[in-house]
KEDREN-992279 format. One record per residue (C-alpha): residue number from 1; residue in three letters; x negated, y, z. Coordinates in pm, whole numbers, plus 32768, in hexadecimal, padded with zeros to 4 digits. Layout:
NUM_ala_X_Y_Z
...
***
This chain:
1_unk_8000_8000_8000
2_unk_7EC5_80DE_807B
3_unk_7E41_8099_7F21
4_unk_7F96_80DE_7E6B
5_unk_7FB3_822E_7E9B
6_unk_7E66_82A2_7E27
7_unk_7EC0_8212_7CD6
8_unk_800B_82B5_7CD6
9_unk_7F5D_842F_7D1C
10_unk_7E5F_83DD_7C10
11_unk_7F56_8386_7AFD
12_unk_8031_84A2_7B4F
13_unk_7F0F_8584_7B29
14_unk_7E9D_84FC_79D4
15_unk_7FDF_8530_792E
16_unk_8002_8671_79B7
17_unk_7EE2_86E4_78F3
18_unk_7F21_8632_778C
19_unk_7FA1_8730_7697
20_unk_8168_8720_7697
21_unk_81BA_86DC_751E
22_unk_8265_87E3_7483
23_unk_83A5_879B_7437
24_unk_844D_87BD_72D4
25_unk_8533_891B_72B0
26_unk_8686_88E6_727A
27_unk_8730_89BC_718B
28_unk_888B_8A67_7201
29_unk_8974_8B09_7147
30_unk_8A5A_8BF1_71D7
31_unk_8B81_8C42_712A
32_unk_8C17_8DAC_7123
33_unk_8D44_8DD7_71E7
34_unk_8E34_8E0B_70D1
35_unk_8DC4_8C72_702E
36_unk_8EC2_8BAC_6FB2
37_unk_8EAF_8A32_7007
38_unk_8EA7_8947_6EEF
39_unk_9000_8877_6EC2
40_unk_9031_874F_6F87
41_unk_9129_862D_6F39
42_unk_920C_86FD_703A
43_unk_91C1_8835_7047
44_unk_91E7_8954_6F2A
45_unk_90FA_8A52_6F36
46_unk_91AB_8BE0_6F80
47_unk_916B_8CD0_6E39
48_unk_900C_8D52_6E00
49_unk_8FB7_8E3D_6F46
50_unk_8E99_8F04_6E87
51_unk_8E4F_8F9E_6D45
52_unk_8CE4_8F52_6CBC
53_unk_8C8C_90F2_6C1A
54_unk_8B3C_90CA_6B52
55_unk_8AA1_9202_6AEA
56_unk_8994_9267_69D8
57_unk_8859_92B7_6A2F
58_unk_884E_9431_69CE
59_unk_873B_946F_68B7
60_unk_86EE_9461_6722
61_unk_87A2_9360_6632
62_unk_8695_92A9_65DF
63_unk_8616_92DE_6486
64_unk_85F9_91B9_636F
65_unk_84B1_913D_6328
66_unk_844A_918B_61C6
67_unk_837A_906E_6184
68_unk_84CB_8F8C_61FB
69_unk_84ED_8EAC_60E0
70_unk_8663_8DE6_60D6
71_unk_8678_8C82_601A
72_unk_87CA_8C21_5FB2
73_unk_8872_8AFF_603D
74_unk_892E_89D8_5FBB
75_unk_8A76_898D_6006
76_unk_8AD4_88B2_612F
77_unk_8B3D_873A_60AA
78_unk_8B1D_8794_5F35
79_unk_8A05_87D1_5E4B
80_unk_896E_88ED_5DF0
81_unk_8995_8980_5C86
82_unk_88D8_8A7A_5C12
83_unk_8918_8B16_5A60
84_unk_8887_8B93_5968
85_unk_8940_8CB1_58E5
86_unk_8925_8D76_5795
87_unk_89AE_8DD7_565B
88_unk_898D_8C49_55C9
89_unk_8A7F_8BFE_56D5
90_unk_8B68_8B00_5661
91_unk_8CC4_8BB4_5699
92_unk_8D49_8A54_572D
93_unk_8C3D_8A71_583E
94_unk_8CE8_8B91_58B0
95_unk_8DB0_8AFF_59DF
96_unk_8C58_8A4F_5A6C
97_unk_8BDF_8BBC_5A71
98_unk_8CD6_8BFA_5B33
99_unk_8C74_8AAE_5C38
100_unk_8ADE_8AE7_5C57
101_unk_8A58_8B74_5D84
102_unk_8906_8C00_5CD0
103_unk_8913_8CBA_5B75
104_unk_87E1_8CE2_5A90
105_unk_881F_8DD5_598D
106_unk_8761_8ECE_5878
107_unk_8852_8FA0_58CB
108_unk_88EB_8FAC_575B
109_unk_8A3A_8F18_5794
110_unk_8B20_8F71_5876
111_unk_8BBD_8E94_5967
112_unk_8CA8_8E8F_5AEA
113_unk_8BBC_8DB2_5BCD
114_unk_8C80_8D0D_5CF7
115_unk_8C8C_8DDD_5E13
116_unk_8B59_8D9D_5EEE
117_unk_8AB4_8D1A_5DCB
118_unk_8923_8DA7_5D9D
119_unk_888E_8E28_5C74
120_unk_8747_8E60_5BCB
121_unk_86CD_8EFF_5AA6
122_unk_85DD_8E44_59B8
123_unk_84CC_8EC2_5925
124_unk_838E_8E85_584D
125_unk_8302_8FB2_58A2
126_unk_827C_9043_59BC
127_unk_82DA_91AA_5974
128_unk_843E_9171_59BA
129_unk_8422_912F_5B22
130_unk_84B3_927B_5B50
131_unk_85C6_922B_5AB0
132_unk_85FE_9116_5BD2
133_unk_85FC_921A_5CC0
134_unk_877C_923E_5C5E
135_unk_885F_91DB_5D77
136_unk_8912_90CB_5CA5
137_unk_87EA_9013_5CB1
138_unk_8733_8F3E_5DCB
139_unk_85F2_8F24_5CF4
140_unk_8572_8ED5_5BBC
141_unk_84FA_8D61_5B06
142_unk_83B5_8DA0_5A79
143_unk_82F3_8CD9_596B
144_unk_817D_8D40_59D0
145_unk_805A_8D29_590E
146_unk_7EDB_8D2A_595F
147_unk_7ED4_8EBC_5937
148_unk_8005_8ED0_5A00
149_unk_7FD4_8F4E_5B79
150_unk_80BE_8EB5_5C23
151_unk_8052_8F60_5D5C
152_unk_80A4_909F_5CE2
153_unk_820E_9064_5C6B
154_unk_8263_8FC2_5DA4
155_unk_8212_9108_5E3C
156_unk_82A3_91E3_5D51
157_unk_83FA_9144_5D77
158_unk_83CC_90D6_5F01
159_unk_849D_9065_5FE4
160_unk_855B_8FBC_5EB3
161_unk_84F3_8E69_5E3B
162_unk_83D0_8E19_5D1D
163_unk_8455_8CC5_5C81
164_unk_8337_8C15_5B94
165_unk_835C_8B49_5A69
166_unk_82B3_89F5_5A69
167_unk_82A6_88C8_59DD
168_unk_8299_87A1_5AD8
169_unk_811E_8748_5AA2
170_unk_80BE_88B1_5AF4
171_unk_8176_88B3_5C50
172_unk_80B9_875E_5CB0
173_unk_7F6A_87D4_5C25
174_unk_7F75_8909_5CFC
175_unk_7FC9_897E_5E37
176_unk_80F4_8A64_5E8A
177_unk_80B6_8B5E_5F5D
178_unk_814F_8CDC_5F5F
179_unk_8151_8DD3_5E9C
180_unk_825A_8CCB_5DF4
181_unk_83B8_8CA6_5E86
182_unk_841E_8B76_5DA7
183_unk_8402_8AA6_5C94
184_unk_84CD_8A64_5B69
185_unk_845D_8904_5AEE
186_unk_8486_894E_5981
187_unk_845D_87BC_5920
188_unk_8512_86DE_5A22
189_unk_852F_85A6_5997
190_unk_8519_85E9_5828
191_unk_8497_86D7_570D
192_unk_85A3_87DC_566A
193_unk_851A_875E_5515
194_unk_8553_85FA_5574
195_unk_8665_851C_54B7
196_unk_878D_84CD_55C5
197_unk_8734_832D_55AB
198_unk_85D7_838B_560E
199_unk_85DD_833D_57B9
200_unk_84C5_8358_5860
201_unk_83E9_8237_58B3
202_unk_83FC_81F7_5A50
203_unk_82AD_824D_5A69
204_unk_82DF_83CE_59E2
205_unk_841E_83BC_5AD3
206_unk_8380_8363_5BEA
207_unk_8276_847E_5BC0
208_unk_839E_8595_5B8C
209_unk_845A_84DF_5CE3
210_unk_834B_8519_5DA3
211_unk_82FE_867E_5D26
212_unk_8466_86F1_5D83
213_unk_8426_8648_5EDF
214_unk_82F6_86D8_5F21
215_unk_8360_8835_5ED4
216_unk_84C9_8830_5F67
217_unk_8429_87B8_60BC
218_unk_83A1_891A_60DE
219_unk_8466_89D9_6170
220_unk_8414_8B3E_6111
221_unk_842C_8AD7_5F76
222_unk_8548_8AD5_5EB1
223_unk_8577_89E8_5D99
224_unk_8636_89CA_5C7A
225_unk_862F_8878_5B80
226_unk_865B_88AC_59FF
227_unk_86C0_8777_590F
228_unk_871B_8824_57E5
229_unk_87A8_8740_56D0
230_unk_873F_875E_5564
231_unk_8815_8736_5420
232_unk_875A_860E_53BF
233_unk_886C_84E7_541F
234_unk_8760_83F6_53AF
235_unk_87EC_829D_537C
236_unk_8926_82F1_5428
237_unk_88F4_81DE_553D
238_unk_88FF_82F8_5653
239_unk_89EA_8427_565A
240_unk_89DE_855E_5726
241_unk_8AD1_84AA_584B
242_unk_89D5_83B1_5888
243_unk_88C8_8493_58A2
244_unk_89C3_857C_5993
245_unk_89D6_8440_5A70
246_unk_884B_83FB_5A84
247_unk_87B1_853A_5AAA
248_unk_88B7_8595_5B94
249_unk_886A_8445_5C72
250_unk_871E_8481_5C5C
251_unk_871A_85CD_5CD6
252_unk_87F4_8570_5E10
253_unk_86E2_842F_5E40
254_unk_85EC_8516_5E78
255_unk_8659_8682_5EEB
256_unk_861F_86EB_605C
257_unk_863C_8848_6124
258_unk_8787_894F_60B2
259_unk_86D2_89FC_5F95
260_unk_86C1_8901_5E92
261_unk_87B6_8925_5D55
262_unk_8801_8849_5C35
263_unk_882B_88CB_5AD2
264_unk_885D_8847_599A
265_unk_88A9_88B2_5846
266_unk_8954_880B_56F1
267_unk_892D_88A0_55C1
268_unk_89BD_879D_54EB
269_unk_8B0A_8761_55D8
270_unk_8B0B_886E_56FF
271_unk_8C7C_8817_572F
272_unk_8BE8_86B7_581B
273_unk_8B2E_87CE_58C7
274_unk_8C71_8838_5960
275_unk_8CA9_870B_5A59
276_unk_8D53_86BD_5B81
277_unk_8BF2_85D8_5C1D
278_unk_8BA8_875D_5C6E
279_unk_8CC8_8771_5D62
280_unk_8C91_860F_5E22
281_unk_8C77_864A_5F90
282_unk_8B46_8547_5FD3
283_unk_8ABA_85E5_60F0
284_unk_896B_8615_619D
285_unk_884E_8517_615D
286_unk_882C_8410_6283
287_unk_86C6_83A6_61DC
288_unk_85B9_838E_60DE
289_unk_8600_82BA_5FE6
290_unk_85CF_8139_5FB9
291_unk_85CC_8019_5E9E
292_unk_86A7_7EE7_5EAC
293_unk_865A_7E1A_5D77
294_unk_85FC_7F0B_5C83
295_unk_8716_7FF7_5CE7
296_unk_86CE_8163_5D9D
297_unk_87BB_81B7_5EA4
298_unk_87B3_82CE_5FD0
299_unk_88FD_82C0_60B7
300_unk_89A5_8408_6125
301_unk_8A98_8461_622F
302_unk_8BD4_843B_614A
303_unk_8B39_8352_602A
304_unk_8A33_8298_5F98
305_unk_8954_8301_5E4B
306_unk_88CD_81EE_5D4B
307_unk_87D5_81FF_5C46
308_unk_8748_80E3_5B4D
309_unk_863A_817A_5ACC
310_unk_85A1_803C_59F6
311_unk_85CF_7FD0_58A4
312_unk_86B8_7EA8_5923
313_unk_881B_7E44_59CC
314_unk_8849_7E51_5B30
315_unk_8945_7DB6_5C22
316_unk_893F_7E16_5D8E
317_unk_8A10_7DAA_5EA4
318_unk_8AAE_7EDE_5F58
319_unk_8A97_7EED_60FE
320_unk_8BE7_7F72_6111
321_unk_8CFE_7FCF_6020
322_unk_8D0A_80F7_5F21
323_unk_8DBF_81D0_5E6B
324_unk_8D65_8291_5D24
325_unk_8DCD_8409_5CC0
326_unk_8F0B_8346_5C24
327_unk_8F5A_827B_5D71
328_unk_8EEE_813D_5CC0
329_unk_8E6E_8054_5E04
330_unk_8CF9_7F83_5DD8
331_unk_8C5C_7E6F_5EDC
332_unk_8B7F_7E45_5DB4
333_unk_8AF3_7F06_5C5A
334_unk_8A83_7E70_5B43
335_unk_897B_7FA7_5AA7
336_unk_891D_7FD5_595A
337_unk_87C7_8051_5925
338_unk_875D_81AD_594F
339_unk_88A7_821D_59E5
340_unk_8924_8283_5B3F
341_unk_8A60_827D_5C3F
342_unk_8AE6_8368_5D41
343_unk_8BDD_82BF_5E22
344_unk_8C6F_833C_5F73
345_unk_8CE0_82A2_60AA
346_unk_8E67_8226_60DE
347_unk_8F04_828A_61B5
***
């Protein structure tokens, strides 16, 4: 017992002089008198008690930045058309005028964009960049050459946008950088002089695929696709539809960001230019794009985009069931070479 107590004094002393942990703060929030409860399953809350007043800061409106440079967007679930706009325009391409949401014109003809819908002015020449300055237009689509500074008209028409002309092997042999707002891809998927049977090998559309996705994935470029159509019908085994259906499910296979438009042009039957695929409501991309026996698909939130791309046949077994433009249902497509499908969700 003698020896007990000793022992008990001792430890007492020890822990008196090890260091008290500090203990964790607790945050407390007090309510103001006038708080309403939240609703319980029995009781209804009283009418609001307060009024929340928020007043501005006094000072300046603050002042745009000049160098502020604005890229159009796409619309939400559909895709983006952009047109090319001039005197040549087909009269029966008047109503898809009327439908794009980005207008290229030489300013020759006159025409009633949709409301909303931006404009530019192009140009060969660098000494109308003045002429961009007018308020109709949002910038100007230049076609540069080695003389041409491009430095300099970007400044003289800043903050409105500089759009280049380029054919897809210039945009992957060189890097993008500013004083360039965009790119118009004057050769996406074919030549202008080519005949209409004349597709393009998958090697030569793989290489334009994977231009558009490289410059669509920056954000701060806008970019517009151009598969014009010659007059040459060739040997008549592939009309302006088919090519409608395949450059236009090619461009959703590999198009990323909100700035990326589609385009195309038919000189021999611009009337197949005017087509409800432009109006499908397919939604956002939920992916890249993959290959399931020969066939190139990408799935969106309200559809699903196929492209065969080789010189022969495909079947594919669908995941789920679809419906065409037309409401025709699929589990399974049978495609024909070089062509391509847009079908949507049911519902």
């Amino acid at each position: 017992m003698r020896l007990l107590f000793p022992l008990v004094l001792t430890l007492v002393l020890v822990s008196g002089c090890l260091a008290t942990p500090t203990p964790t703060p607790i945050a407390v929030f007090q309510y103001p008198a006038t708080w309403t409860p939240a609703p319980t399953p029995t009781f209804t809350p009283r009418p609001p008690t307060a009024t929340l007043v928020i007043q501005r800061t006094p000072g300046a409106a603050q002042t745009r930045d000049p160098n502020l440079r604005i890229l159009p967007d796409t619309p939400r679930s559909r895709v983006g058309l952009w047109m090319d706009v001039s005197a040549q325009t087909p009269p029966v391409l008047e109503e898809l005028i009327g439908r794009a949401q980005l207008i290229v014109t030489d300013n020759t003809a006159a025409f009633s964009p949709a409301p909303g819908a931006t404009v530019f002015l192009a140009t060969d020449t660098p000494s109308t960049a003045s002429e961009a300055l007018n308020p109709v237009f949002a910038g100007i689509v230049l076609t540069p050459t080695a003389a041409t500074d491009i430095g300099a008209v970007r400044a003289a028409i800043a903050p409105k946008l500089l759009i280049a002309n380029m054919s897809v092997t210039e945009t992957l042999e060189s890097e993008l950088e500013p004083p360039i707002d965009g790119v118009r891809l004057e050769d996406f998927l074919t030549e202008p002089e080519s005949p209409l049977s004349q597709m393009p090998n998958q090697a030569r559309w793989l290489r334009d695929l994977d231009a558009l996705a490289k410059l669509s994935s920056n954000p701060n470029l806008l970019v517009l696709t151009s598969t014009r159509l010659g007059t040459d019908a060739g040997d008549g085994s592939v009309d302006a539809d088919q090519w409608l259906r395949f450059a236009l499910g090619s461009f959703l296979l590999a198009a990323n960001g909100t700035h990326s438009f589609f385009g195309m042009a038919s000189a021999l039957t611009p009337q197949t230019m005017d087509s409800s695929l432009y109006g499908l409501q397919i939604g956002s991309p939920l992916g890249g794009p993959f290959q399931q026996t020969g066939v190139y698909q990408r799935r969106f939130t309200q559809g699903l985009v196929l492209v065969n791309p080789t010189n022969e046949a495909r079947a594919i077994t669908l995941s789920r069931n679809y419906v065409d433009g037309f409401g025709t249902r699929y589990d399974s497509v049978k495609m024909e070479p070089h062509t391509g499908m847009i079908l949507l969700e049911t519902e």
